[in-house]
C-alpha positions in Angstrom: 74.4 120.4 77.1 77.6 118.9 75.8 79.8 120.7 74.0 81.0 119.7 69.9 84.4 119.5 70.9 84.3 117.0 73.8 85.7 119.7 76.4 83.2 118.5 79.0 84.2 114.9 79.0 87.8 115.1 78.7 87.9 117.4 81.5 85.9 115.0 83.6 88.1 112.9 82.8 91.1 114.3 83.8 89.6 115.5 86.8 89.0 111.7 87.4 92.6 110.8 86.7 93.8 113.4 89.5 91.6 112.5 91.8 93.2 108.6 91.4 96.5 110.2 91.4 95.8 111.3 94.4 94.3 107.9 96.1 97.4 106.2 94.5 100.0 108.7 96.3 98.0 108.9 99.4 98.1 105.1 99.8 101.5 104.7 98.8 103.4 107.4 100.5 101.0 109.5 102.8 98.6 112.8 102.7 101.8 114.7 103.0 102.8 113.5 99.7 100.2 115.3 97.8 101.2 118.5 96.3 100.0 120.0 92.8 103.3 118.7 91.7 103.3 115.0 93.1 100.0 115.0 91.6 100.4 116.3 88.2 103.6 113.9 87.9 101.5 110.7 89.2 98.7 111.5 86.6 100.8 112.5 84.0 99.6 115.9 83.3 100.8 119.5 83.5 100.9 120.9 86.7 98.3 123.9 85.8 95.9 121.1 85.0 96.0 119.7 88.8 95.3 124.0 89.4 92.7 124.3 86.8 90.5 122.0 88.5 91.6 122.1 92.1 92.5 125.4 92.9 93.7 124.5 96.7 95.0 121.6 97.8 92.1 121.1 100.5 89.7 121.0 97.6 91.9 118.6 96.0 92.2 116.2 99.3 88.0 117.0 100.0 87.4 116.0 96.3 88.9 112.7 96.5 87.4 111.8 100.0 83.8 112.7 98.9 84.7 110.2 95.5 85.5 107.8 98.1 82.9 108.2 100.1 80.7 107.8 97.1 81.9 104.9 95.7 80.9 103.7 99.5 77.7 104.8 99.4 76.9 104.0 96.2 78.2 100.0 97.2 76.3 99.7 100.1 72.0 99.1 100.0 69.2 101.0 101.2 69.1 101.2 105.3 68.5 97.9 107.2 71.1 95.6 105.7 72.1 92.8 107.2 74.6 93.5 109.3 76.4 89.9 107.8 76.2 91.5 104.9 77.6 94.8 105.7 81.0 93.1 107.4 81.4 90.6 104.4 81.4 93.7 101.9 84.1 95.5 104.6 85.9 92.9 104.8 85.7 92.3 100.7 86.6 96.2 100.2 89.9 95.5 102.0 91.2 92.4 99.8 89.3 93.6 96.3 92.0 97.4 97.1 93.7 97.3 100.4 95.3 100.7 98.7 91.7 102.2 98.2 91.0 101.2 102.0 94.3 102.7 103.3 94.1 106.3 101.5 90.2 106.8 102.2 91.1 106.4 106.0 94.0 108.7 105.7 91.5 110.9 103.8 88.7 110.4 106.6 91.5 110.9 109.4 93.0 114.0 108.2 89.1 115.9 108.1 90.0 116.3 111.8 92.6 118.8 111.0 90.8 120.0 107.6 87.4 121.4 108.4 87.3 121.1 103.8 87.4 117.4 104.3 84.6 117.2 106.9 81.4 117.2 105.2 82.8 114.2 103.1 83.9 112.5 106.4 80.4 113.1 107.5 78.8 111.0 104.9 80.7 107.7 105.6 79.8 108.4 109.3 75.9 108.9 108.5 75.9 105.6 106.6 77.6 103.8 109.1 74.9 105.4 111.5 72.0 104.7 109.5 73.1 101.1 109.1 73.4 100.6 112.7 70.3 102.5 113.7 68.6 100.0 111.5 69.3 97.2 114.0 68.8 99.1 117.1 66.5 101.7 118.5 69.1 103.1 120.7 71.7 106.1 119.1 74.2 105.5 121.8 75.1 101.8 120.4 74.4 103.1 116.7 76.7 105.4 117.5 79.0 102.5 119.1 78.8 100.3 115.9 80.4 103.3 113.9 83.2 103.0 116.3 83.2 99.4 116.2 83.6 99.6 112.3 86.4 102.7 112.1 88.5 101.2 114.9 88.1 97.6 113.8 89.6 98.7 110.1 92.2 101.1 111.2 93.7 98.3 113.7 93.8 96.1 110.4 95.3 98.9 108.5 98.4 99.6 111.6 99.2 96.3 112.2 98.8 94.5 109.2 96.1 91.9 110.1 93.4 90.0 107.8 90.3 91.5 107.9 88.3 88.6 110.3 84.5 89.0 109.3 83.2 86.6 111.7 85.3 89.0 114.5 83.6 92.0 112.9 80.2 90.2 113.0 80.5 89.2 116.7 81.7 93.0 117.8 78.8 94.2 116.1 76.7 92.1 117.8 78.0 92.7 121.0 77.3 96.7 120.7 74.3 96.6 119.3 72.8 93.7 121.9 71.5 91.6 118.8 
């Protein structure tokens, strides 16, 4: 139910205006950027608003992971694509928001030390998984595609170089025995 005056909406939509705020500083200048205050000034809104809807900053940082991780999942087809397929939209994701890219890793790196951010972290890593698993009967090289994937994207985050799909495909292929 909706209510008359619009409440619902234009608090979804602030909500949705942090949580780029948050991408934005995350990519720009770190996870240690993000405070309640770096985020209210970045959005534009009052301070109490960033509260309002994230009480802790954990729920903040978990919040904009699982949007991430969503907009991921949401990008990527039912299990068994083709694994051609999966490295061209990689490799697309980094030139179509290189920013995007940069702050969901952050994001996905810092769940390590923020048990909040884990279940979101989770879900990027059963998708990788279940796209792997999908070309190979064996979990130990499903599991070896994920790491193929992570490590190939954070090497092009730290030192700067073009995403290579046709390296991507050929890793792939190498772990998975295809």
């Amino acid at each position: 139910m909706s209510t008359p005056d619009g409440r619902r909406a234009r608090g979804e939509g602030t909500r949705g205006e942090l949580l780029d705020a948050v991408r934005r500083l995350v990519a720009r200048d770190g996870v240690d950027a993000v405070t309640h205050r770096t985020v209210a000034a970045e959005a534009g809104v009052a301070k109490t608003s960033v509260a309002y809807h994230f009480a802790t900053l954990d729920g903040l940082l978990a919040a904009a992971l699982a949007r991430q991780t969503d907009e991921l999942l949401a990008a990527v087809p039912a299990v068994g694509a083709d694994l051609h397929w999966l490295s061209g939209r990689l490799v697309e994701a980094f030139a179509a928001d290189p920013d995007a890219v940069r702050a969901g890793y952050a994001l996905y790196l810092l769940a390590g030390h923020r048990p909040a951010l884990r279940a979101s972290a989770r879900g990027w890593v059963s998708l990788l998984t279940d796209l792997a698993a999908a070309h190979t009967t064996d979990p130990d090289r499903a599991r070896a595609a994920v790491a193929v994937v992570d490590g190939w994207a954070v090497q092009c985050l730290v030192t700067g170089a073009e995403p290579d799909r046709d390296g991507l495909d050929r890793s792939l292929a190498v772990v998975l025995g295809t």
